[in-house]
Backbone as JSON, one array per atom type, in Angstrom:
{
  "sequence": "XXXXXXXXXXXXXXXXXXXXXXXXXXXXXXXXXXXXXXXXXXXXXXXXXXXXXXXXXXXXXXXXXXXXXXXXXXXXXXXXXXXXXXXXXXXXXXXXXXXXXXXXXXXXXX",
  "N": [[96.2, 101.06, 104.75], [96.29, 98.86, 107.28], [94.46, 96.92, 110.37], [96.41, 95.94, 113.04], [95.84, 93.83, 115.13], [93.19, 93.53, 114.15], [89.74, 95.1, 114.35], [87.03, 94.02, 114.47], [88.03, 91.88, 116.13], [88.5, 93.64, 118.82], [90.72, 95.47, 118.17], [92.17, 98.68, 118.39], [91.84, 101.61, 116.36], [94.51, 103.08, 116.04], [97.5, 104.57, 116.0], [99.26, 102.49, 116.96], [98.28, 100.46, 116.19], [97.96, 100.14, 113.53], [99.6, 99.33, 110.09], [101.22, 99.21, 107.24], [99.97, 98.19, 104.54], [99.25, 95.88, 101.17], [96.84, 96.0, 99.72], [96.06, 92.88, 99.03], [97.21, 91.72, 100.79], [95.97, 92.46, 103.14], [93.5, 91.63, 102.52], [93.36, 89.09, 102.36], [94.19, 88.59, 105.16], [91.92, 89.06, 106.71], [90.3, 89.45, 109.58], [91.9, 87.76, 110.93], [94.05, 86.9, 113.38], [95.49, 84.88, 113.94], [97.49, 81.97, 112.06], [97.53, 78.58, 110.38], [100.76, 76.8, 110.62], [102.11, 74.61, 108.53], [104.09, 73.5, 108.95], [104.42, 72.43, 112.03], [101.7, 71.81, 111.81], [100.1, 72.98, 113.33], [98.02, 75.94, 115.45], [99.15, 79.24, 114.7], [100.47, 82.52, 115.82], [99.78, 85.61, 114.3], [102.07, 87.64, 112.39], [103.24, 90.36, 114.05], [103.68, 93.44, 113.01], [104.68, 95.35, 115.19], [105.42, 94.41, 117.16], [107.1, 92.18, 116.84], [110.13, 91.05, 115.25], [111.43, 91.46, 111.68], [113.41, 89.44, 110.83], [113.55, 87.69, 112.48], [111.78, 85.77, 111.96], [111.4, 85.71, 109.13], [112.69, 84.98, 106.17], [114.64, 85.51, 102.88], [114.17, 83.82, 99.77], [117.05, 82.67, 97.25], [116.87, 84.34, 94.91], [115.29, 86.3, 95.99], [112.66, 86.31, 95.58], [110.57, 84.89, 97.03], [109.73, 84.87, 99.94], [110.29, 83.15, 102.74], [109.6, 81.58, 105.86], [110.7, 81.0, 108.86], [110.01, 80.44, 111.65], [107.08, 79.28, 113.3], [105.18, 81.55, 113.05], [106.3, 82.83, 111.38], [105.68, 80.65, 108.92], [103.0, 80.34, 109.27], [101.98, 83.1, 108.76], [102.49, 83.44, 106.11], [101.41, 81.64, 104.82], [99.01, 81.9, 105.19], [98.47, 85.21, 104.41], [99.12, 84.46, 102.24], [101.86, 85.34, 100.88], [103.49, 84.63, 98.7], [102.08, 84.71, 96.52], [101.22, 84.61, 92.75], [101.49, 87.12, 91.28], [102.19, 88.78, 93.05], [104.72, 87.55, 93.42], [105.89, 88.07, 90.99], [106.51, 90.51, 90.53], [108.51, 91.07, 92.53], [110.34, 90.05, 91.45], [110.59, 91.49, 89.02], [111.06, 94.27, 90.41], [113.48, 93.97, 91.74], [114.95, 93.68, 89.43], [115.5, 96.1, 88.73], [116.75, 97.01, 90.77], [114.98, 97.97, 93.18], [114.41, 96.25, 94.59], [115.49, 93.7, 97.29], [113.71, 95.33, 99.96], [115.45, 97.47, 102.13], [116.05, 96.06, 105.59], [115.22, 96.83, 107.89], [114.34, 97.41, 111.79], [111.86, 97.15, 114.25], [110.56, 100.21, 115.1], [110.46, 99.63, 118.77]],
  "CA": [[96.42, 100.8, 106.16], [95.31, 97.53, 107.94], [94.72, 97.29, 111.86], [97.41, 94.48, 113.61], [94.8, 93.6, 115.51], [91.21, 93.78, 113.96], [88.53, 95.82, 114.51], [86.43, 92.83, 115.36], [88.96, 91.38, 117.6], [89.09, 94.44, 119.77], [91.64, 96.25, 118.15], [91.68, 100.01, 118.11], [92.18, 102.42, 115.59], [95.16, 103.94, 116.71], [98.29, 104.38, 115.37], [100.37, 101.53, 117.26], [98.19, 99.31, 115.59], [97.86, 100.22, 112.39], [100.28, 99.69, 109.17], [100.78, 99.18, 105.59], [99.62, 96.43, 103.51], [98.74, 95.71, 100.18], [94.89, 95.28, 99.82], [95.58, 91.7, 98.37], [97.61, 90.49, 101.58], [95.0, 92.7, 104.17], [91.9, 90.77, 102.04], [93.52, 87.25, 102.74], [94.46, 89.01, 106.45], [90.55, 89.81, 107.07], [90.21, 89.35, 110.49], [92.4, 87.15, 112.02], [95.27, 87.32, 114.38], [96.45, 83.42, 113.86], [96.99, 81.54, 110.87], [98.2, 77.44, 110.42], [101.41, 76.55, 110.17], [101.9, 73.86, 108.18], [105.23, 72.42, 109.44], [103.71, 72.35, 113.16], [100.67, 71.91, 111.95], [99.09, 73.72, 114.26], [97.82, 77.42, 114.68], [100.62, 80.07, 115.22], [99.84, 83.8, 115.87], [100.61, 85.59, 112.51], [103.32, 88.37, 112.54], [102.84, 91.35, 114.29], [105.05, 94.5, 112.93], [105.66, 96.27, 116.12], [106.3, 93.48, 118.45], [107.92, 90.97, 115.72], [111.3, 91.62, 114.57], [111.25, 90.66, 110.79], [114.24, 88.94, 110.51], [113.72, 86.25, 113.17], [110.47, 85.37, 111.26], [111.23, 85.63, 107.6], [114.17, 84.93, 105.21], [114.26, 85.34, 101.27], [114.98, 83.51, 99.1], [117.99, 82.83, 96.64], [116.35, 85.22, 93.97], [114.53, 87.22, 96.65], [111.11, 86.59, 94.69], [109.67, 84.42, 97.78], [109.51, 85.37, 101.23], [110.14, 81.96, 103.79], [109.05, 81.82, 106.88], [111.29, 80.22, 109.64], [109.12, 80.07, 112.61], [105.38, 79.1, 113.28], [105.03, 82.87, 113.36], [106.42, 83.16, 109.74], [104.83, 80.33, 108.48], [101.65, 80.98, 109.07], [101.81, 84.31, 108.19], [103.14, 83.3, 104.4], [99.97, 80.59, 104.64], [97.91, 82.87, 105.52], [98.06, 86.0, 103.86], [99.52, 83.97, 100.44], [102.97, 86.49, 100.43], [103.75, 84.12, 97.77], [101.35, 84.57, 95.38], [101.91, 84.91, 91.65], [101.17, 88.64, 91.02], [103.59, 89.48, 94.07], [106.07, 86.91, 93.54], [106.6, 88.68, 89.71], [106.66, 91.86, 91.25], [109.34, 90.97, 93.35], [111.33, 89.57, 90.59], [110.74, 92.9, 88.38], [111.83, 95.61, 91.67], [114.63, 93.22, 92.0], [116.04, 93.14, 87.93], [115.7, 97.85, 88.96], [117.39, 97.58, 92.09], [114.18, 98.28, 93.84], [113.92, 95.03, 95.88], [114.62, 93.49, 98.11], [113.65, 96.58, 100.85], [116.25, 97.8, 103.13], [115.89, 95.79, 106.66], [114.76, 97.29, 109.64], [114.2, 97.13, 112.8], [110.87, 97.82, 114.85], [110.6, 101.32, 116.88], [109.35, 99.95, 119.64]],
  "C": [[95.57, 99.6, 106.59], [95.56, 97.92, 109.47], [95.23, 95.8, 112.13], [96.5, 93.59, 113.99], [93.49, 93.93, 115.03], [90.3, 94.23, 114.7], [87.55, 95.07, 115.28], [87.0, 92.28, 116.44], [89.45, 92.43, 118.69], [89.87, 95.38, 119.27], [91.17, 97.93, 117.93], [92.19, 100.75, 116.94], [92.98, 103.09, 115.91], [96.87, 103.44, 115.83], [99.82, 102.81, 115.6], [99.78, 100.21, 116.92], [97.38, 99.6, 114.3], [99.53, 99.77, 111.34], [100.3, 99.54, 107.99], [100.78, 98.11, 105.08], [99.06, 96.92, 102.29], [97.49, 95.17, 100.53], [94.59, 93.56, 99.79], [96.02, 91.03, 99.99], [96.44, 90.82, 103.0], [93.64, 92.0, 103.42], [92.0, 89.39, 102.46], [93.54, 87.29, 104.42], [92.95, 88.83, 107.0], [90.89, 90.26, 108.6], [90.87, 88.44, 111.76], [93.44, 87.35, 112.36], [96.18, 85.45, 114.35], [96.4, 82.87, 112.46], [97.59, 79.54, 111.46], [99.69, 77.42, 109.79], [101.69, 75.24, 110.02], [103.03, 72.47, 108.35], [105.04, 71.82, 110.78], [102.55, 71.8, 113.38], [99.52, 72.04, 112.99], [99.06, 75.61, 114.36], [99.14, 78.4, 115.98], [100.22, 81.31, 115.28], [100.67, 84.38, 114.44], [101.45, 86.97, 113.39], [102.75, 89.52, 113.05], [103.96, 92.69, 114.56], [105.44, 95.35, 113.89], [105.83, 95.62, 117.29], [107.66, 92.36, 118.44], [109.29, 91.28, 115.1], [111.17, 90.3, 112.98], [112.35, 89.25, 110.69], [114.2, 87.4, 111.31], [112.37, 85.75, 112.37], [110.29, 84.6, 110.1], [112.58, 86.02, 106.98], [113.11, 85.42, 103.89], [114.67, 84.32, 101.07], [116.13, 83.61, 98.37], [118.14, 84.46, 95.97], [115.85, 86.49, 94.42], [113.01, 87.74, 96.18], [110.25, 85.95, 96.08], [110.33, 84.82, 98.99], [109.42, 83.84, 102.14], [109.91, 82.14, 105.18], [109.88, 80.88, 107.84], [110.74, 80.03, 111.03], [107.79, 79.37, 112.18], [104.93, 80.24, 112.64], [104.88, 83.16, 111.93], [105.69, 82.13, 108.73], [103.56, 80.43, 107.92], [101.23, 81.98, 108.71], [101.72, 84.22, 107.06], [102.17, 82.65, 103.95], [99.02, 81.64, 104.54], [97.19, 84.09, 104.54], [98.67, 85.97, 102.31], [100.76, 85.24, 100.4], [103.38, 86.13, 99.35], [103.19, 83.8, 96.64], [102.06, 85.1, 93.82], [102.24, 86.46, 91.08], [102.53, 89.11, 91.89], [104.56, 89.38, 93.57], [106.7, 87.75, 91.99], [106.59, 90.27, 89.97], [107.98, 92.54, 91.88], [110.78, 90.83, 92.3], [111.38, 91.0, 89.35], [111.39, 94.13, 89.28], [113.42, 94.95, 91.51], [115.9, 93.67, 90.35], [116.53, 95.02, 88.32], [116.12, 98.36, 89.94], [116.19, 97.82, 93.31], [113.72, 96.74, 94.88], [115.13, 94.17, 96.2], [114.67, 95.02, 99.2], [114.85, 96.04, 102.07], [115.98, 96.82, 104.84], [115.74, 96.84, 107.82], [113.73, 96.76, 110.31], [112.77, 97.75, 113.42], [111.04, 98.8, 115.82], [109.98, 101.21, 118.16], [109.81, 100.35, 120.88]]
}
């Protein structure tokens, strides 16, 4: 579990801002709430799963091994917390050959 908002930055422990992450992308996440995006170059707030609808954010790719980012929003997020790192990205491409990727789409309950 990571908090949307950080601990440091105010955020509370509570369930509407909590959710699930991999350790590797909440370690690159630490503490911040913006990252750079690099097409803008300037800073963009990073994604936030229960206000953010994924889809306006973030495409796949062809293969569905990388994760693109079509806003600031998604950008920076993909900068940020590296979604595209090597470990993932062959991860992605192994779920994928077992049917197991890419995950189902949805929508935020909010």
């Amino acid at each position: 579990m990571e908090h949307v908002i950080p601990t440091a930055r105010g955020g509370a422990t509570t369930l509407d801002n909590l959710a699930l992450s991999c350790s590797g992308c909440n370690g690159h996440k630490y503490d911040r709430i913006e990252g750079y995006d690099p097409i803008s170059q300037s800073m963009a707030p990073l994604y936030h799963p229960r206000q953010h609808s994924w889809s306006e954010h973030f495409a796949w790719n062809e293969d569905y091994s990388h994760v693109i980012g079509l806003t600031p929003t998604g950008r920076a997020t993909v900068e940020t917390l590296r979604l595209n790192r090597e470990g993932v990205v062959n991860l992605r491409r192994i779920l994928f050959l077992v049917g197991l990727h890419p995950p189902e789409e949805t929508e935020n309950p909010n």
